[in-house]
Backbone as CSV, one residue per row, in Angstrom:
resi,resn,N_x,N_y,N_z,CA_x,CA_y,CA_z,C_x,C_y,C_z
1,UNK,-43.442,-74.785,-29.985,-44.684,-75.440,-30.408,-45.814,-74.413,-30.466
2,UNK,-46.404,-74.286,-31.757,-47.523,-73.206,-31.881,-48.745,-73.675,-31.046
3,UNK,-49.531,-72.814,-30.325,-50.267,-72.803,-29.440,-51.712,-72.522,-30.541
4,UNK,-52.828,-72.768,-30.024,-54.109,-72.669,-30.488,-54.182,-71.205,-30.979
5,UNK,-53.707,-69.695,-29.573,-53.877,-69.073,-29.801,-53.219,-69.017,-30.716
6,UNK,-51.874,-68.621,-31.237,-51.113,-68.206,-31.995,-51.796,-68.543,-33.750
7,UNK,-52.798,-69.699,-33.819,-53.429,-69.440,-34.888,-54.846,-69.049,-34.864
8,UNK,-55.155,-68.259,-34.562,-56.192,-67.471,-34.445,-55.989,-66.047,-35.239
9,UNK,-56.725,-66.345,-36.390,-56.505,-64.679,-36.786,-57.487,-63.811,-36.981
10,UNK,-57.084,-62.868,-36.311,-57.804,-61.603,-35.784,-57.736,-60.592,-36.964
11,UNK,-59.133,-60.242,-37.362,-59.696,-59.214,-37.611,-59.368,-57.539,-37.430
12,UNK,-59.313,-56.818,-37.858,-59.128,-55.517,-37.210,-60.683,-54.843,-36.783
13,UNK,-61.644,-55.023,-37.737,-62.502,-54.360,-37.737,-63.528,-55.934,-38.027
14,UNK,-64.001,-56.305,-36.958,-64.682,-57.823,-37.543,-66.006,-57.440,-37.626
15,UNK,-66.780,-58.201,-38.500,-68.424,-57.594,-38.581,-68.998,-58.687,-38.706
16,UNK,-69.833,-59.072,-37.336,-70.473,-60.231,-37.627,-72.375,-59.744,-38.032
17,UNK,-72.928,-60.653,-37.692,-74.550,-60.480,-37.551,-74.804,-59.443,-36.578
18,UNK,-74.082,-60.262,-35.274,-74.612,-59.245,-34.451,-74.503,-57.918,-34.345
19,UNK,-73.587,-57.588,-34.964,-72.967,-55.859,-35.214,-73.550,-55.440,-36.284
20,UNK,-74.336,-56.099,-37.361,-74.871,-55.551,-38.167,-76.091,-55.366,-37.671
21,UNK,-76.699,-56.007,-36.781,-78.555,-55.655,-36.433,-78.396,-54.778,-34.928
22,UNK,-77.253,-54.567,-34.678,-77.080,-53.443,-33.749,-76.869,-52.079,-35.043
23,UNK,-76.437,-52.060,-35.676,-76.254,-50.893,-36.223,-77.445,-50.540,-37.630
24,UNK,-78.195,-51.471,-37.670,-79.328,-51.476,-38.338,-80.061,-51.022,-37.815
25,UNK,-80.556,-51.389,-35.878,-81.329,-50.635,-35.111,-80.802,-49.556,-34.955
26,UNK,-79.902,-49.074,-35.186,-79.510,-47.736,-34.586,-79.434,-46.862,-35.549
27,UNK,-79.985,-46.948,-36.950,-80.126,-46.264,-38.313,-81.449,-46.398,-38.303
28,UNK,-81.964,-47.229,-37.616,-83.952,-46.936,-37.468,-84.636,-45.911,-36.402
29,UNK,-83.265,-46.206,-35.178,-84.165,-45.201,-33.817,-83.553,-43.429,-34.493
30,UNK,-82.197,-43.599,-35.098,-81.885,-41.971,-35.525,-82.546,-41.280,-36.715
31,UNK,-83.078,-42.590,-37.603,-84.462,-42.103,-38.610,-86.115,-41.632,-37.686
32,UNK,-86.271,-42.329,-36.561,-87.243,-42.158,-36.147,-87.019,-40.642,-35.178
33,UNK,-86.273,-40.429,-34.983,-85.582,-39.176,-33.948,-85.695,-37.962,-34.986
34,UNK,-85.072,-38.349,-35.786,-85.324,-37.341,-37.007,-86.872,-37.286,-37.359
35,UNK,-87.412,-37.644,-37.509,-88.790,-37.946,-38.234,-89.528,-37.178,-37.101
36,UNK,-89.319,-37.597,-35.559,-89.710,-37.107,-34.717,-89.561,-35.584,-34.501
37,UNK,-87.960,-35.238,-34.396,-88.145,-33.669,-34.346,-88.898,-33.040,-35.297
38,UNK,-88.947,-33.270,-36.470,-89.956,-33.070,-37.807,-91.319,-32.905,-37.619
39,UNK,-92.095,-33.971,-37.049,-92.739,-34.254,-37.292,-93.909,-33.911,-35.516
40,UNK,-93.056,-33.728,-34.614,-93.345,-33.851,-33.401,-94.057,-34.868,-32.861
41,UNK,-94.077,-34.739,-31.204,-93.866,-36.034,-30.541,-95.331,-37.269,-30.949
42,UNK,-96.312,-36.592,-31.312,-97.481,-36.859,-31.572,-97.488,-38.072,-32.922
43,UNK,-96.654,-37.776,-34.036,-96.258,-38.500,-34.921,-95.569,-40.297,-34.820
44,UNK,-94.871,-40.094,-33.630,-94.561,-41.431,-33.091,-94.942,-42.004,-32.252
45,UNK,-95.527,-41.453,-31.612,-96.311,-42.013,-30.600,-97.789,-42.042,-30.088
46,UNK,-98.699,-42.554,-29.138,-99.742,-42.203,-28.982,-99.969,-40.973,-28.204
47,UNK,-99.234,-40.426,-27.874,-99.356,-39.565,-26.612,-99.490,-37.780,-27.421
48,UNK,-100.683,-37.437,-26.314,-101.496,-36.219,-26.663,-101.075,-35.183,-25.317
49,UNK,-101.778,-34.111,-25.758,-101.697,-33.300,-24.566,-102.574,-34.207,-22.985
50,UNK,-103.743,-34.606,-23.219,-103.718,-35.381,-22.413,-103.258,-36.429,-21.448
51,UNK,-102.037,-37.130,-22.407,-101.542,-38.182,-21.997,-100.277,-37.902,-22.512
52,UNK,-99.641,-37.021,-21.653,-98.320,-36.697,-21.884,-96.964,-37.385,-21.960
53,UNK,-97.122,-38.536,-21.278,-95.986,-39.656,-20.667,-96.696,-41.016,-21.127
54,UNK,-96.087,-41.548,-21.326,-96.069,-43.008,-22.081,-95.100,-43.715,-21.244
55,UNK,-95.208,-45.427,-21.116,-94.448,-46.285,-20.505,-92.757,-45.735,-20.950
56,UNK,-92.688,-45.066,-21.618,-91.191,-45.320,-22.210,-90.427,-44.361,-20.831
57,UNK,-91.388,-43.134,-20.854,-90.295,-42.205,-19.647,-89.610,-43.518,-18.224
58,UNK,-90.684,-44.278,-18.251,-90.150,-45.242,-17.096,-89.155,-46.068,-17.231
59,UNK,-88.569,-46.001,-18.655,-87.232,-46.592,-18.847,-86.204,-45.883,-19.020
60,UNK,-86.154,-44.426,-19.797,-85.135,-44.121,-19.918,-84.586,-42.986,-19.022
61,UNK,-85.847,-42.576,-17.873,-85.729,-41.809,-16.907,-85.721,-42.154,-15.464
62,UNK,-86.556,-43.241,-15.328,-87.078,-43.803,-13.679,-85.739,-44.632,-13.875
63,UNK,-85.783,-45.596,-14.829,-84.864,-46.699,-14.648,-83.568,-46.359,-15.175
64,UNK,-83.412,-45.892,-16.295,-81.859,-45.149,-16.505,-81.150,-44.563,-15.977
65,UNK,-82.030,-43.342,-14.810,-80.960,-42.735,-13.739,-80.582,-43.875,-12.565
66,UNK,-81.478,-44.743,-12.328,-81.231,-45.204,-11.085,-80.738,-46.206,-11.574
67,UNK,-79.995,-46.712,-12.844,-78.861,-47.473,-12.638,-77.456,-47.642,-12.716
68,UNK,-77.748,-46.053,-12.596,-76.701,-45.197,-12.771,-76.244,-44.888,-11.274
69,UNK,-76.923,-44.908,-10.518,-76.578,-44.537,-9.014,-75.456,-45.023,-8.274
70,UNK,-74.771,-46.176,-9.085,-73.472,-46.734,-8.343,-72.399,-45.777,-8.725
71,UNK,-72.399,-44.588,-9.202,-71.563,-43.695,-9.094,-71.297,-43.400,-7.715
72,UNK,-72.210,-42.645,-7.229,-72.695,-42.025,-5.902,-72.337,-43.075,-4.876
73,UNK,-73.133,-43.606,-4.718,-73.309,-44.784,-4.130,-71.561,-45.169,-3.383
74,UNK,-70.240,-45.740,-4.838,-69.299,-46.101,-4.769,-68.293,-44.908,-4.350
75,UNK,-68.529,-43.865,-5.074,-67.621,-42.234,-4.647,-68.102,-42.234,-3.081
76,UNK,-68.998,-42.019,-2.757,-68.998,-41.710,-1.114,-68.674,-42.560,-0.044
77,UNK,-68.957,-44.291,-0.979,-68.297,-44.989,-0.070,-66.824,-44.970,0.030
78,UNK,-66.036,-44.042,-1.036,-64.552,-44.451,-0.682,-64.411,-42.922,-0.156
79,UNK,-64.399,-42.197,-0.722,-63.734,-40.890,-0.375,-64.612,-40.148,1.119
80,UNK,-65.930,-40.839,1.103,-66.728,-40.188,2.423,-66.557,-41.261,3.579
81,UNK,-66.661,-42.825,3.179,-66.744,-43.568,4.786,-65.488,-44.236,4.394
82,UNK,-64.524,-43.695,3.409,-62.665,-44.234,3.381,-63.230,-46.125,3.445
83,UNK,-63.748,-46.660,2.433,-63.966,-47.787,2.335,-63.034,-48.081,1.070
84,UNK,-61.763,-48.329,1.315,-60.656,-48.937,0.196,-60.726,-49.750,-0.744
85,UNK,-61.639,-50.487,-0.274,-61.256,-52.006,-0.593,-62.376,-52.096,-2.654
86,UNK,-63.077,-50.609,-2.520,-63.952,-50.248,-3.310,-63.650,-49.559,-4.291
87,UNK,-62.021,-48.996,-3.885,-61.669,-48.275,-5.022,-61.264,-48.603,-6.648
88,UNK,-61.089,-49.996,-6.364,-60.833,-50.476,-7.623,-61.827,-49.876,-8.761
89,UNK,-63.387,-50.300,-8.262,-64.237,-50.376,-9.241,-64.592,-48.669,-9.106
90,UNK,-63.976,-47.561,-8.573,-64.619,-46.545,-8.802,-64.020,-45.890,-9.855
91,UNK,-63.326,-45.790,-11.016,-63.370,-45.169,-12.434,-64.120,-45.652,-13.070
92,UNK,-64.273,-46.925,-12.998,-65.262,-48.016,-14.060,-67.312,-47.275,-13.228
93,UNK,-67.113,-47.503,-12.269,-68.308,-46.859,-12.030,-68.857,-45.364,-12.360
94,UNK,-67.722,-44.562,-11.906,-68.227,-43.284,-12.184,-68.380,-43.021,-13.783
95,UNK,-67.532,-43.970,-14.457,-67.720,-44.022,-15.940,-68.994,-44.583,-16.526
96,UNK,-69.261,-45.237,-16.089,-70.752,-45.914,-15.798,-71.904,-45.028,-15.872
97,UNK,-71.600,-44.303,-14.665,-72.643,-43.260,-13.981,-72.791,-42.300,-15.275
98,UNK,-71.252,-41.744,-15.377,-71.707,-40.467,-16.300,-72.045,-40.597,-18.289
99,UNK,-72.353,-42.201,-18.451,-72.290,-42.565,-19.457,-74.133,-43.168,-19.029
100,UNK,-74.399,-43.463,-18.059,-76.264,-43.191,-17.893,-76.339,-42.343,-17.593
101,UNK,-76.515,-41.008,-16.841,-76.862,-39.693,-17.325,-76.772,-38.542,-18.694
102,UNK,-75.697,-39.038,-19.448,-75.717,-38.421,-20.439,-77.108,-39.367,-21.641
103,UNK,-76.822,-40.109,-21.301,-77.883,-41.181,-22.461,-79.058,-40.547,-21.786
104,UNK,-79.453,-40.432,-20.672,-81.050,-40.145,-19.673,-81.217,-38.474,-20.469
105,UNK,-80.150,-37.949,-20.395,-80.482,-36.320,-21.041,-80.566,-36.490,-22.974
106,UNK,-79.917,-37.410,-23.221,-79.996,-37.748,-24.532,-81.549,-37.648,-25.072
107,UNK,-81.763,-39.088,-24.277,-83.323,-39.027,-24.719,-84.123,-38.368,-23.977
108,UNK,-84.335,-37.298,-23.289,-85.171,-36.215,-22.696,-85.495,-35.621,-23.964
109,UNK,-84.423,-35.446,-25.056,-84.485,-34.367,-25.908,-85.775,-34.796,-27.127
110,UNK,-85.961,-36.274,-26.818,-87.067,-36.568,-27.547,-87.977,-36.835,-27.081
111,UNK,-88.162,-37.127,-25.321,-89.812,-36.936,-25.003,-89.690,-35.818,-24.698
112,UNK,-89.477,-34.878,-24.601,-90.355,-33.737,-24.712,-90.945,-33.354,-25.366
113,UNK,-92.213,-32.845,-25.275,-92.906,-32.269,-26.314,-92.214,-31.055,-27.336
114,UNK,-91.279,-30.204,-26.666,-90.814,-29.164,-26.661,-89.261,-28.780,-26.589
115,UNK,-88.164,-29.779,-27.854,-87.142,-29.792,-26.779,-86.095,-28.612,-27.056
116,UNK,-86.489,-27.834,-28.059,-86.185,-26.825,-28.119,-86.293,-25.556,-26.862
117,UNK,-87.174,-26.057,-26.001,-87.419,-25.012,-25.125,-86.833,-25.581,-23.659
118,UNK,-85.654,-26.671,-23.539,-84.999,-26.990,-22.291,-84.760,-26.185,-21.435
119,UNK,-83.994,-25.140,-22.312,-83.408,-24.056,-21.775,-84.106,-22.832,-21.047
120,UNK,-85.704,-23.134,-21.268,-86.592,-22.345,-20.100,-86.441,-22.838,-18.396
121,UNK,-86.048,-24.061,-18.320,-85.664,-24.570,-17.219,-84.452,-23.601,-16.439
122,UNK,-83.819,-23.030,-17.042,-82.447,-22.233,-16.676,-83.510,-21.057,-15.861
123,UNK,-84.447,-20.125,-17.196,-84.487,-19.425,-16.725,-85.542,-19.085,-15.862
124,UNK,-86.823,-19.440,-16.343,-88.231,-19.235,-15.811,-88.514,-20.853,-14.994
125,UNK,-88.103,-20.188,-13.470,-87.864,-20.704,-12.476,-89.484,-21.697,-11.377
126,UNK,-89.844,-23.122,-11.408,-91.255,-23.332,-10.692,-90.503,-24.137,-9.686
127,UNK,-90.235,-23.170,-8.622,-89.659,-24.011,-7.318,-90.810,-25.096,-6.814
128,UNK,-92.045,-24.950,-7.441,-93.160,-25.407,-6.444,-93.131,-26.814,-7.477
129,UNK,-92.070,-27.467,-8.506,-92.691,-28.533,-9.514,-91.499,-29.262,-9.054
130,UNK,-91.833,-30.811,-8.871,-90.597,-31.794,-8.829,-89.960,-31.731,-9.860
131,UNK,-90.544,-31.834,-11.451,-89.265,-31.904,-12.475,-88.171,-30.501,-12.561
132,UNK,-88.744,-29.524,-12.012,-87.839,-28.584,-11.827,-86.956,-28.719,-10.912
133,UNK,-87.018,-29.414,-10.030,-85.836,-29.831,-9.447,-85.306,-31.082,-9.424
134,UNK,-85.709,-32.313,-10.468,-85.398,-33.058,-10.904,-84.385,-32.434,-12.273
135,UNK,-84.642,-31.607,-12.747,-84.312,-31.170,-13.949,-83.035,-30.489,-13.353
136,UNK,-82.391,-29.332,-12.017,-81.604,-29.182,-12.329,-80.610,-29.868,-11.596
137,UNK,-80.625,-30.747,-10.765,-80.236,-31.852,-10.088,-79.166,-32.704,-10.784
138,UNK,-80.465,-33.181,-11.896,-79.540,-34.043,-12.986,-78.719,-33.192,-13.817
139,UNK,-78.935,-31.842,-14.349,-77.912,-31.022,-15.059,-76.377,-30.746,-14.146
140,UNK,-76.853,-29.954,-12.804,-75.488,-29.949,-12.035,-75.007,-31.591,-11.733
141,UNK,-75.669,-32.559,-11.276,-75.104,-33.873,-11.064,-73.880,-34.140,-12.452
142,UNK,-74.575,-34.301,-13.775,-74.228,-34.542,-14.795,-72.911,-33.669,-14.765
143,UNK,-72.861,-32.691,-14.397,-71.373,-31.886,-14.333,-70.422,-32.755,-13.372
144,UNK,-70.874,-32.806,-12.387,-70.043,-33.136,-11.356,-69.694,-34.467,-11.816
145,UNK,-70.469,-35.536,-12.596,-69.349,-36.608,-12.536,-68.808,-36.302,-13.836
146,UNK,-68.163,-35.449,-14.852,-67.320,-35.184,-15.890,-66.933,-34.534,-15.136
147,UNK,-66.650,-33.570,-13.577,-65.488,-33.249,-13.138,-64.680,-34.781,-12.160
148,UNK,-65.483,-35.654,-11.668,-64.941,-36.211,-11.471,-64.236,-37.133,-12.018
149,UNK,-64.943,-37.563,-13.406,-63.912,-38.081,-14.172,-63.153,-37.605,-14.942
150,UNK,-62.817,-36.584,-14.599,-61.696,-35.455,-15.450,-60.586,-35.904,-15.381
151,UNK,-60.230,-36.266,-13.890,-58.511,-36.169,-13.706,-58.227,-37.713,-14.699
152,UNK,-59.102,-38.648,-15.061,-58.716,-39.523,-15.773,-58.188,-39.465,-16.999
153,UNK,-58.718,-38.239,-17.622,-58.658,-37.325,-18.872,-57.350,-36.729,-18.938
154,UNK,-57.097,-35.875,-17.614,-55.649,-35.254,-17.641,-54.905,-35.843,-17.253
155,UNK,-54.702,-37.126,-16.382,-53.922,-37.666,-16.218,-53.283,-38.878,-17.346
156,UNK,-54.189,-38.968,-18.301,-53.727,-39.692,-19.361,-53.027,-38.462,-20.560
157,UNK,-53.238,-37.273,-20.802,-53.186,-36.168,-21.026,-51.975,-35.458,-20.848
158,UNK,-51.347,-35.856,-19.199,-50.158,-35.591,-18.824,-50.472,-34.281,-18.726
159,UNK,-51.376,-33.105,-18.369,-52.042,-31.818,-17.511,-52.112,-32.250,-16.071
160,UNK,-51.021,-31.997,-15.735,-50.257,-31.647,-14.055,-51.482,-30.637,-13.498
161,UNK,-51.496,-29.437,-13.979,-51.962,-28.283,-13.106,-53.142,-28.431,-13.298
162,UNK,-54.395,-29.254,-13.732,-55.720,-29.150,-13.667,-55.953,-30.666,-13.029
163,UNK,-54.929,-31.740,-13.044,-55.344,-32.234,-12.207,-54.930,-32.567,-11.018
164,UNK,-53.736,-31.502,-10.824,-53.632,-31.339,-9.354,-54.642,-31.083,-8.894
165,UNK,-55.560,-29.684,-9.463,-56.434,-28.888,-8.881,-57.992,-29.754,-8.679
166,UNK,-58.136,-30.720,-9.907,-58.835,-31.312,-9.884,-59.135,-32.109,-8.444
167,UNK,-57.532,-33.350,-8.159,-57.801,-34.241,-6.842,-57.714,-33.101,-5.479
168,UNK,-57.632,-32.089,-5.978,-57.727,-31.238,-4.675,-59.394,-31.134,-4.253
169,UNK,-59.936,-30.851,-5.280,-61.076,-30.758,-4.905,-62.553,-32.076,-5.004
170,UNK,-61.695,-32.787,-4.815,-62.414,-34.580,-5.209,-63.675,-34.709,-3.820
171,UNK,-63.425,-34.389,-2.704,-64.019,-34.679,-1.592,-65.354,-33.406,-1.710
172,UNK,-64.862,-32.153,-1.866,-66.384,-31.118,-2.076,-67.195,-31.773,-3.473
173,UNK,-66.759,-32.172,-4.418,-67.339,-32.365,-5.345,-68.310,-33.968,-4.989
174,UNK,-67.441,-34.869,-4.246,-68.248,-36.115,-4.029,-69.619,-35.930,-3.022
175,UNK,-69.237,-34.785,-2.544,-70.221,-34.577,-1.402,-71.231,-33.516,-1.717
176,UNK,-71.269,-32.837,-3.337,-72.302,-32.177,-3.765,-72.725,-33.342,-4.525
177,UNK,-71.949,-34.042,-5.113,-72.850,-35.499,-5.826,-73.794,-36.161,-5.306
178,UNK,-73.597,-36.438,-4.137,-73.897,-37.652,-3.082,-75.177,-36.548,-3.379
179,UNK,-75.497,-35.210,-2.614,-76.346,-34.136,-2.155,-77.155,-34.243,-3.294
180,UNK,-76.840,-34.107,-4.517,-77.540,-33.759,-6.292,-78.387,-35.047,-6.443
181,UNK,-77.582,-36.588,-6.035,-78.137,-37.565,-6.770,-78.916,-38.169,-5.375
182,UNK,-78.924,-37.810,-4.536,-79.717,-38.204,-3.326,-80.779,-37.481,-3.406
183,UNK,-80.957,-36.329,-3.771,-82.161,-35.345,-3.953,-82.935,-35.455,-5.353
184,UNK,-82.509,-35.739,-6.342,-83.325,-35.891,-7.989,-83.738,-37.723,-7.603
185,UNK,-83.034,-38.538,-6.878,-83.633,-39.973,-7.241,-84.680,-40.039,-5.982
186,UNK,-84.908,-38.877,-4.975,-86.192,-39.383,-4.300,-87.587,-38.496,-4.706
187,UNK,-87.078,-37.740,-5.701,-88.000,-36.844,-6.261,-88.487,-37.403,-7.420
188,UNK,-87.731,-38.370,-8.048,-88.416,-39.392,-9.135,-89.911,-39.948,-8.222
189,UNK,-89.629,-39.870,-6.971,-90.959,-40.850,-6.353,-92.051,-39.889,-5.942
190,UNK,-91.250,-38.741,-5.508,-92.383,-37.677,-5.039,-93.305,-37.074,-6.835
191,UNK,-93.104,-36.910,-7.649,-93.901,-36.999,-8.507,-94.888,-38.258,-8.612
192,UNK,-94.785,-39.231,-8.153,-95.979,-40.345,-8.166,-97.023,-39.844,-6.745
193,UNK,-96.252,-39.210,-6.024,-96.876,-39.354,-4.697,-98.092,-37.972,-5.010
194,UNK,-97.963,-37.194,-6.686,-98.878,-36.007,-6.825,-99.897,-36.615,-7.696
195,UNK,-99.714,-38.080,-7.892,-100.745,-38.342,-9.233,-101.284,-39.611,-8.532
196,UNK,-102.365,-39.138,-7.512,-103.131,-39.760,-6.416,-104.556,-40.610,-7.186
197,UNK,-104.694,-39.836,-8.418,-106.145,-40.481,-9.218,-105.203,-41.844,-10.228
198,UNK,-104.431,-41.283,-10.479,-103.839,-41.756,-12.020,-102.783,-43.236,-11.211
199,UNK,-102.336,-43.592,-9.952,-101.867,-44.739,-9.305,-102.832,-45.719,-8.470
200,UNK,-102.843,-46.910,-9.076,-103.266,-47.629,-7.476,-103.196,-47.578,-6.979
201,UNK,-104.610,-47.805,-5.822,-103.962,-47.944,-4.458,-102.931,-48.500,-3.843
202,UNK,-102.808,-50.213,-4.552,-101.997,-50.984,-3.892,-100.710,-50.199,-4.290
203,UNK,-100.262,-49.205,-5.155,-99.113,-48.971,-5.038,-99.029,-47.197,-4.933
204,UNK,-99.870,-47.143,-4.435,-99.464,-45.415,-3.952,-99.554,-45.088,-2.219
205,UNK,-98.062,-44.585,-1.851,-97.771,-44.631,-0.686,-96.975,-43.279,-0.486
206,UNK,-97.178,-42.698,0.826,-96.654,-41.181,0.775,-94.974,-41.370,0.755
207,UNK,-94.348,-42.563,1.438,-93.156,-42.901,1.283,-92.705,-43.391,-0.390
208,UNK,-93.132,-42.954,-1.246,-92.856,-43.176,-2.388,-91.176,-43.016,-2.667
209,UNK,-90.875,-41.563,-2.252,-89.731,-40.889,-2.517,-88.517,-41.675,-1.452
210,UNK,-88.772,-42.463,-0.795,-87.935,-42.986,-0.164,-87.471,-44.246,-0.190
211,UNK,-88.759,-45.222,-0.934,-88.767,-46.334,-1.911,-87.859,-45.970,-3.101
212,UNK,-88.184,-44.529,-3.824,-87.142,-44.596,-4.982,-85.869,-44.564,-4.776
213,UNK,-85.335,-43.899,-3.747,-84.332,-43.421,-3.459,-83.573,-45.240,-2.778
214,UNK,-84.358,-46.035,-2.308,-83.495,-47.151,-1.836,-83.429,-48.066,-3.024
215,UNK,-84.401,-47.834,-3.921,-84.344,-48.797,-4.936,-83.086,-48.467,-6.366
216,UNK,-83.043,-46.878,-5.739,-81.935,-46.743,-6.711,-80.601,-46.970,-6.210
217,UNK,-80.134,-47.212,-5.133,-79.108,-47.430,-4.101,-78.816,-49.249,-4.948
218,UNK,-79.938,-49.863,-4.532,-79.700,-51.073,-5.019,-79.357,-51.510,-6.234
219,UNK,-80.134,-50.481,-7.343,-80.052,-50.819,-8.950,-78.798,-50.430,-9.303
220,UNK,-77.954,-49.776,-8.107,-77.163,-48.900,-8.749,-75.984,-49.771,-8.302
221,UNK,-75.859,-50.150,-7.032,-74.529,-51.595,-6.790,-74.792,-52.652,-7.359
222,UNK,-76.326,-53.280,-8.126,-76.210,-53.926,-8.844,-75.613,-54.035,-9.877
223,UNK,-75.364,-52.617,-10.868,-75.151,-52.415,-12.281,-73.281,-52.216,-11.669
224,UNK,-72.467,-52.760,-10.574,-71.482,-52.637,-10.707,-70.717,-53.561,-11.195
């Protein structure tokens, strides 16, 4: 007896509405990206040398890394406090993680004023500035979870000898993560804690950096 499913016919490639005004927006933001490198940052937006940052950094930087944090968060709870019962969701998370950090560096490349010049960050060194160590935090972080999700790569891959070498080294790598993304998400707060004219009172507090750092803990087992 044929079942409901069994007449259901499936599409290979189905295109409804909704896939068309997703990919309509996404032929407007890569026209505007374009237009932007062209045209520089001033062209799309209101923002001057004066007013360097616009509401947007607070989405795709404050709030994009930190909902990304259930990487961290889930890797240290299994491999650092051996909490099992968590491992299920840790490929899906760390996949997570390293799929919001790459989008967070994505769009860096368009608020900057300058994004041709990232790569001064490498060399001409301001130990004394939070985004400089926000900046290389998230670059080494961003490594470390594409090494950690490597062995998923070689093990589908069938590369024995890189990911032997790989789960050999799973525990130093979770524990420079934990170190990378514990240090760039409380430094998201210590930059508010330098712009003493430009915050309210009611919300400027020297514990800033420790508010960010719990709020990204939370955003980040939320988004699991």
């Amino acid at each position: 007896m044929a079942t409901l499913a069994d007449k259901i016919v499936y599409r290979r490639w189905p295109i409804g509405v909704g896939r068309l005004i997703v990919w309509a927006l996404a032929a407007l933001g890569l026209a505007l990206i374009v237009y932007r490198w062209m045209n520089g940052l001033g062209a799309v937006s209101a923002l001057t040398d004066r007013r360097g940052w616009g509401i947007w950094i607070s989405f795709d930087i404050m709030i994009g890394v930190a909902v990304a944090a259930g990487a961290f968060i889930v890797a240290g709870s299994v491999y650092l406090f051996n909490i099992k019962s968590l491992y299920p969701i840790l490929k899906p998370t760390v996949l997570t993680g390293l799929i919001g950090y790459i989008l967070a560096a994505t769009t860096l490349l368009v608020d900057l004023g300058f994004p041709n010049r990232i790569w001064h960050l490498l060399i001409y060194w301001n130990v004394h500035s939070p985004l400089f160590e926000i900046g290389w935090c998230v670059m080494l972080y961003l490594t470390v979870l594409a090494l950690e999700f490597s062995p998923i790569v070689f093990e589908r891959l069938s590369w024995k000898v890189p990911l032997k070498f790989m789960r050999a080294i799973t525990i130093p790598l979770v524990i420079v993560g934990v170190v990378l993304s514990t240090m760039h998400q409380s430094t998201l707060g210590t930059m508010l804690t330098i712009l003493v004219t430009k915050i309210h009172p009611l919300f400027y507090s020297p514990l800033t950096p420790i508010y960010f750092f719990l709020t990204a803990v939370s955003a980040g087992i939320a988004m699991i």
